[in-house]
N, C-alpha and C positions, 0 to 999 in steps of 0.2 A: 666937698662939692665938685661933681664934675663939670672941667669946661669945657667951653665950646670949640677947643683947638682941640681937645682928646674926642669928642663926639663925631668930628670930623674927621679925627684919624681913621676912628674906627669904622666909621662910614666908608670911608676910603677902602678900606682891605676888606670888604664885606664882597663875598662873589657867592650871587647868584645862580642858580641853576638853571640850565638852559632846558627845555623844553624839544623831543621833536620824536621821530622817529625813526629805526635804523632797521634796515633786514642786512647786516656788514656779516659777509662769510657763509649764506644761507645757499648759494648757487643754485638760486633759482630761474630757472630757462622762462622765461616773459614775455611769447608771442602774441598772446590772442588780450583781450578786455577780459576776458574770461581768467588765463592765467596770473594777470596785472589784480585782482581781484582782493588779494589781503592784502595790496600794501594801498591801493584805491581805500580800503574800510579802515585801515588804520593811520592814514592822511585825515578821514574825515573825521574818525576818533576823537582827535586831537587837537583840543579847544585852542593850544595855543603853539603854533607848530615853526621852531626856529630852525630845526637841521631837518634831513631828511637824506638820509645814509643809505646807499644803494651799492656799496663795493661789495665787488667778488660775488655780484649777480650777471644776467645778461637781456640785456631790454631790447626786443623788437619793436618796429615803431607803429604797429596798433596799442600794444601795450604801454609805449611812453604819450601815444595820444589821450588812452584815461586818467594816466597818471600826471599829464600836465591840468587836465580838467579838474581834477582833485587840488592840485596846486593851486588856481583863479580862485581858492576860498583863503588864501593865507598871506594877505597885505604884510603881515609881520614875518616871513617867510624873511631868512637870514645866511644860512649857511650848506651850500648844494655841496656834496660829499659825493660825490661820482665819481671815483676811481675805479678803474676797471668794471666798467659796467656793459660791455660792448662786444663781449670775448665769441668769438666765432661768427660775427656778424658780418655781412658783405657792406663792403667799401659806399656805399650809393646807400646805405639803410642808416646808417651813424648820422649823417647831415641832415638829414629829415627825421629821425629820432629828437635830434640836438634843437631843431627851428620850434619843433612839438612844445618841450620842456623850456624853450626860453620864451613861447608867446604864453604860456600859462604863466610863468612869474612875471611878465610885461601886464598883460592882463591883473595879473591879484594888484597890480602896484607894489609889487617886493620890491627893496632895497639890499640887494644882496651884499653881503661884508665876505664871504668868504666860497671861492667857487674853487674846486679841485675837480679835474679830469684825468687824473693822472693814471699811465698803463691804460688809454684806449687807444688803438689804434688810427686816433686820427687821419693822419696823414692830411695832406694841403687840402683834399676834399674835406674831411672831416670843418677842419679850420672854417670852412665856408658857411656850415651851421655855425660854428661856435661865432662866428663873426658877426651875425644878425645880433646875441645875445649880448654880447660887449659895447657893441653900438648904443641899445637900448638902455633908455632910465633904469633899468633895474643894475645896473651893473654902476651907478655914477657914485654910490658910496664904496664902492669896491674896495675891501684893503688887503685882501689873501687870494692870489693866482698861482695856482699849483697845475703844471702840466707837464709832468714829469714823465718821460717816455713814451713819445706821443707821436714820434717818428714825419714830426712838422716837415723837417727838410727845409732848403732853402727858400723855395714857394711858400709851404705854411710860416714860415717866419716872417716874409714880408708880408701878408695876408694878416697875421694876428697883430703884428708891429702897428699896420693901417687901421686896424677896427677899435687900436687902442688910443690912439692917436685923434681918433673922430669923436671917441669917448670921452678924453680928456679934453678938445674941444666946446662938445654940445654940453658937457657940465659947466664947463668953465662959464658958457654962456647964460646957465642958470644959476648964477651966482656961487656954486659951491664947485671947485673941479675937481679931479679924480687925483684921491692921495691913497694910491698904492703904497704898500708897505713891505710888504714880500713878494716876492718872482720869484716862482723857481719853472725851470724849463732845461733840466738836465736829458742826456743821451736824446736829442731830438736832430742829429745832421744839421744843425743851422750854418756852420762855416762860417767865413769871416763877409759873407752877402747879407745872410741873418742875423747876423751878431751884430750887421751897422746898420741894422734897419731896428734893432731893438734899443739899441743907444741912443737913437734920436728918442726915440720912448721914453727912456730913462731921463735922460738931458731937457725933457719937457715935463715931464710930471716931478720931478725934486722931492720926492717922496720917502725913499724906497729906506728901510733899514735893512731888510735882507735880500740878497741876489744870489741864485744858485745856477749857475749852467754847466754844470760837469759834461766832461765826453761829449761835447760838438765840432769836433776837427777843425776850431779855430785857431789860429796864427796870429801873427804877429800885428798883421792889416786888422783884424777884427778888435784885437784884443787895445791895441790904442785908439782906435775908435770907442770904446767903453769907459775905457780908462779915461778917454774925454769927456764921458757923461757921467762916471762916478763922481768926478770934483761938486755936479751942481746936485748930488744927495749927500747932504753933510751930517745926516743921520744913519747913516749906512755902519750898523754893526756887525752882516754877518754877508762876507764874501768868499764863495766857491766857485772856482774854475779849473775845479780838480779835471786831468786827463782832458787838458785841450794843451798844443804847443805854444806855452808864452815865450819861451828861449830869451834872450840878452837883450832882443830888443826890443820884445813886451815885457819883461822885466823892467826897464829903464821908463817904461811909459805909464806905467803902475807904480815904480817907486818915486814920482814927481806927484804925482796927488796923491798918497799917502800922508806926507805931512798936514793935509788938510780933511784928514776926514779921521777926527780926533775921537769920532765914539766907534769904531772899531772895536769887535771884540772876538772874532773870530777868523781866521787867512785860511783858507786851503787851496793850496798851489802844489799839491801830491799831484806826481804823473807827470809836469810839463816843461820838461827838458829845461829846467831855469839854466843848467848847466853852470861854471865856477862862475863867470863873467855875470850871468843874472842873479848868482845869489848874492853874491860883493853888492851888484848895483841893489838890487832888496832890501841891504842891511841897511841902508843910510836912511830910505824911507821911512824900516820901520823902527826905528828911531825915537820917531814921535809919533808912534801908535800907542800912547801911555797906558789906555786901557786894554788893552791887548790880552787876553786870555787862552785862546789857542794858536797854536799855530801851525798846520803840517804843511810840510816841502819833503816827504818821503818820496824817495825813487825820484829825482833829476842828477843825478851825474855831480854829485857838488863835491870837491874837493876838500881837503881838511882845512886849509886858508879860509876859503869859503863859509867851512862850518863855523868856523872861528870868530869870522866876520858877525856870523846870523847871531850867536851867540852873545858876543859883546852888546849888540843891539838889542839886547833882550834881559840886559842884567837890572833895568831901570824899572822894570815891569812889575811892580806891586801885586796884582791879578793877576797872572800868570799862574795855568793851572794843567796844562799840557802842550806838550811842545813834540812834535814826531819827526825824525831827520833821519830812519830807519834807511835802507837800499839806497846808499850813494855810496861815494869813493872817499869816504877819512883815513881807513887804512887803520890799523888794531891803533897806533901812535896818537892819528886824529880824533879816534873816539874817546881815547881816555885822556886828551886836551881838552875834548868838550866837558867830559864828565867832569873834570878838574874844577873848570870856569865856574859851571852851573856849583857843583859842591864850596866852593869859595862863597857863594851869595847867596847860599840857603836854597837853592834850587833845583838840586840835582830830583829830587823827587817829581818833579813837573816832568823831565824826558822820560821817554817810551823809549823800548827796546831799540838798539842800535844790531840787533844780533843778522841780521839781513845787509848791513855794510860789505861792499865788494873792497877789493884789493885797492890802497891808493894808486892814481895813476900818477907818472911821470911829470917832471916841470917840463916836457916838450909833447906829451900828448897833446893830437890835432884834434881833439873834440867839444873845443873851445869855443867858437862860433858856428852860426848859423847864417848869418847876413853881415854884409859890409856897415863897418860904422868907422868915421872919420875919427884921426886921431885928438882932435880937441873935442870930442864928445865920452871922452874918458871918464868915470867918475872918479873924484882925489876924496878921499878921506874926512875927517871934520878938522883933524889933529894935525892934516898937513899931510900925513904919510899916503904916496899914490899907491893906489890901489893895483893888485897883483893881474894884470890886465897885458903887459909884455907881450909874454910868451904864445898869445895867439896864434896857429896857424894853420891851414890849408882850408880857407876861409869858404863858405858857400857865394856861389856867383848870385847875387839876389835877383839879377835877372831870367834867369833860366834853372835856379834852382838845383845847381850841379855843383860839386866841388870845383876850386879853380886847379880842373886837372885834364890830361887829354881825352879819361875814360870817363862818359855822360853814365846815366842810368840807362838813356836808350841803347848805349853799345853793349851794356853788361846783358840785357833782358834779349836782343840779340842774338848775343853770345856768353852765355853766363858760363865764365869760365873763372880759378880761382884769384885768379890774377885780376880781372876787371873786377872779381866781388872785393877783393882789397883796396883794389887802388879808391875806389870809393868813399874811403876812409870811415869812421867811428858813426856818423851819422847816417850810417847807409838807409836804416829802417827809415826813417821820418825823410828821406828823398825818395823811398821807394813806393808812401802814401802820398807823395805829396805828387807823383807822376800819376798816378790813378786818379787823383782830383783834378788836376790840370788838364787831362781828357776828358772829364765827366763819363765815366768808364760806370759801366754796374758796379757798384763799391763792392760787395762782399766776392763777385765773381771775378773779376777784374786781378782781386785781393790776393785769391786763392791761385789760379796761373803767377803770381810773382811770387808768392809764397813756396809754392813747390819747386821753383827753379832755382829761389838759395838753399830749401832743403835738399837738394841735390847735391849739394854742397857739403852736407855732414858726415860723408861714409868719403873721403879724399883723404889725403896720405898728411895733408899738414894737420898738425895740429890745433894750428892760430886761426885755421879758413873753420876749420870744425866745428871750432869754440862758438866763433863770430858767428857761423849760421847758424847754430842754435839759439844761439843768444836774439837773433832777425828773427827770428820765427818765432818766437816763444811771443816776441813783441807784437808781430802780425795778427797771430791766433787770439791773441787778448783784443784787439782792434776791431777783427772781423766780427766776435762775439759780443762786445761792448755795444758796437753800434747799430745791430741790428733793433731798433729798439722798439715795433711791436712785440717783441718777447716770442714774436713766431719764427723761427729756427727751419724750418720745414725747406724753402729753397737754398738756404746752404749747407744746411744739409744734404742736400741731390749731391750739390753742386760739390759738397769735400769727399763726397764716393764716387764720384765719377772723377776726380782729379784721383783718387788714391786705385783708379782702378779696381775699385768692390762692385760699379756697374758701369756699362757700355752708356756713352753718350750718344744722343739721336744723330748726331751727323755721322757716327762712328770711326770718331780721327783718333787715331792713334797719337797715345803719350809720350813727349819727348823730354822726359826727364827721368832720374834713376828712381824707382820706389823704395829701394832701400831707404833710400835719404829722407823720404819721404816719410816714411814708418817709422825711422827712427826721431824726427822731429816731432809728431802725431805723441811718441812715447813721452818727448821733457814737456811737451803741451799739457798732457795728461796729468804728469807730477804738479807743474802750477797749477791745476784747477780751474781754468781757463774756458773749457769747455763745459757746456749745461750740460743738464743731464739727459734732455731729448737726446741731442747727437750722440751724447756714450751711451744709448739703449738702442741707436740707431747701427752707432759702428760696431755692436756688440749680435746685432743679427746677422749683418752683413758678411762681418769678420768669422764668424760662429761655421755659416754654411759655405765661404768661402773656402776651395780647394786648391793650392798651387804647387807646381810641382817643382820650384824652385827650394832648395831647403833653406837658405836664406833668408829667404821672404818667409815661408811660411814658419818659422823660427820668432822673426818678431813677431808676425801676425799673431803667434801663440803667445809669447810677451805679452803684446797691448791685450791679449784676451782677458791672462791673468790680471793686469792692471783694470780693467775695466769689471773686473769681479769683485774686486775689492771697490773699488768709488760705486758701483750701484746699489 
């Protein structure tokens, strides 16, 4: 006889099929009522209509006026699937597209569970449509915001932060408030403005199990402001803040509510300079991440102590099913001490390739901090033993953002000579973004003049200057391409052929810096992979009909030709 505890199981794992319609990948141009016309009759089709899948189309806004009219027949209307739905569209047509599409599901009385816009062009206008729609009853059951690449910026972020905020209010006030479940709002420029106007977000709704914000040139200021809002989501399983700067001292702000957010099952802190000082402080946090199943820290600078530390913290980890510690500093020594650890507890099979680890560096490397921290905010150990935390120094002045040294960023960009690019020390790249921000400079152009004056740098007699500016640059070109994040390439584009001298700029000023250096930077750019493939078909025409009578230049130019033959 079956009971009624097994009827119930199986009740329980019973999933239903959802119902709706999708035109995903059709790239259909959507101006007129007219063009809008199949996906209007296959709205109406559709007795019982839950999704409605519109990526990798593009919708002008007579066409999203049918289509939101099609939509006021579908009260059960649940899940808006709008990703890239916007592509070529002018800036002033998305917001009234958006106002269109969110008074047809106000209108039907939808209850939306899951809204994605992710890859439109938003920007802070866009926001301003999406913002009437999150206000409204139709968003108060909300549990999935996807807005991934959306190119918010500081503006849109405090603009969505607010409509979210009013959301979670006028529900509240109808006895049910808004339990968000996942965020994601990666490569969108939010900075640490945005990032603490979204934490009050977080810190009010107590919802959230998953948080994704990769690549938003957040800092240290942003980043414990969140860290103060993840403590009150104590269901929070899946956090990413890959390629923002957490360094030592968002490290230490993150590893304090760690041990309170016990269903954890995902870390990614790839990309943010946690450096040796915030991996040590990490390790104690996660600790008591029991459930802990991934965890990447690739590419921050972590010494083999460091790894050592992350590792021991990780030996307790029953669920443990990938672990990635790939492009840091262990040193061939450090890597087969971790390999070691993990192989002792049945675990060596959870790490990913180490085969991208750089050279260990020195117990007196200066790449250690990034901001002044008092010495009784040390972290010690569980066991007693204090932490490898000494050796600190040539410390960043937190006030101005400079090493405590005579040469500023401003003397080097001045005078970029190799001597000021040294004295700079290890952290040159992340004070040379972080001088671009502190002017509110056009970021990608702003980027590209600092970027070519340390590749200026690579064709010099020293070795060590050589290394280093490749190494800046490599890091910059990843930065500028990262963050452009409508996906439209097209102005930095102009703007890295008119620095590399492939076209005359409108003012017609002459370049004061070596192109060599330049070209030869453009080349280890190339080898990363760093650059999309718009600009390698761009520098490949440029480059192509390009004639110079210098045989040096035209030497690499024929180099990167060949290189650019091979990647298209």
């Amino acid at each position: 006889m079956v009971s009624i505890e097994d009827i119930t199981s199986q009740l329980k794992n019973t999933k239903v099929a959802t119902t709706g319609v999708s035109f995903e990948g059709k790239s259909l141009k959507l101006d007129t009522a007219n063009d809008a016309k199949p996906v209007v009759e296959a709205i109406d089709n559709c007795p019982y209509l839950e999704y409605l899948n519109l990526q990798g189309n593009t919708l002008g806004v007579e066409a999203s006026s049918v289509i939101a009219k099609a939509l006021e027949k579908h009260p059960e209307f649940k899940r808006a699937q709008w990703q890239d739905m916007f592509t070529g569209r002018m800036k002033t047509e998305i917001p009234k597209a958006l106002q269109f599409l969110g008074n047809g599901l106000v209108t039907a009385g939808a209850k939306l569970t899951e809204l994605d816009l992710s890859d439109n062009a938003l920007g802070p206008i866009g926001v301003e449509g999406l913002a009437s729609l999150l206000r409204s009853s139709s968003c108060y059951a909300l549990e999935e915001l996807r807005l991934n690449n959306n190119g918010l910026g500081i503006g849109g972020g405090k603009l969505l932060a607010s409509a979210l905020l009013d959301c979670y209010n006028s529900s509240k006030s109808q006895g049910k408030p808004l339990s968000l479940k996942v965020f994601i709002v990666g490569r969108n420029r939010l900075e640490n403005d945005g990032a603490k106007a979204l934490a009050e977000v977080f810190s009010t709704i107590g919802t959230l199990e998953e948080i994704e914000m990769p690549q938003n040139g957040i800092y240290n200021i942003g980043i414990t402001a969140l860290s103060n809002a993840f403590k009150n989501n104590l269901n929070l399983k899946v956090l990413n803040l890959n390629d923002n700067t957490i360094g030592p001292k968002g490290s230490k702000a993150i590893a304090s509510v760690l041990p309170q957010l016990k269903e954890l099952r995902e870390i990614n802190f790839g990309d943010c300079l946690l450096l040796n000082k915030g991996a040590i402080t990490l390790a104690h946090g996660l600790k008591h991440c029991m459930k802990l199943e991934q965890l990447m820290l690739a590419g921050n600078e972590i010494k083999s102590d460091g790894g050592i530390q992350l590792i021991k913290a990780l030996i307790n980890k029953e669920k443990l099913v990938c672990v990635n510690l790939g492009a840091n500093k262990f040193g061939s020594d450090g890597c087969e001490d971790i390999k070691t650890l993990l192989k002792d507890v049945g675990k060596l099979n959870t790490l990913e390739s180490l085969s991208d680890d750089e050279s260990a560096g020195s117990d007196d490397d200066d790449d250690e901090e990034d901001e002044d921290e008092d010495d009784d905010e040390k972290v010690n150990d569980e066991t007693g033993t204090e932490s490898d935390h000494e050796n600190e120094i040539n410390e960043i002045d937190n006030n101005n953002g400079v090493l405590d040294s005579k040469v500023t960023v401003e003397d080097f960009l001045k005078e970029p000579t190799s001597e000021n690019f040294l004295s700079l020390g290890d952290n040159v790249a992340d004070l040379l973004l972080k001088e671009v921000e502190k002017n509110n400079q056009t970021y990608s152009d702003s980027l590209l003049v600092i970027l070519m004056k340390v590749a200026s740098l690579s064709v010099c007699k020293s070795k060590e200057v050589c290394e280093k500016s490749l190494k800046c640059t490599d890091y910059l070109y990843k930065k500028i391409f990262t963050m452009e994040n409508d996906g439209n390439y097209s102005l930095v584009n102009n703007s890295l052929l008119v620095h590399l001298g492939l076209i005359k700029s409108e003012d017609k000023k002459e370049l004061d810096w070596d192109l060599g250096g330049c070209l030869k930077a453009l080349q280890s750019a190339l080898r990363k992979s760093y650059l999309p493939d718009s600009t390698k078909s761009v520098l490949w025409v440029f480059l192509e009909k390009d004639v110079d009578n210098n045989k040096e230049l035209l030497s690499l130019k024929k180099d990167i030709l060949l290189q650019l033959n091979i990647k298209l």
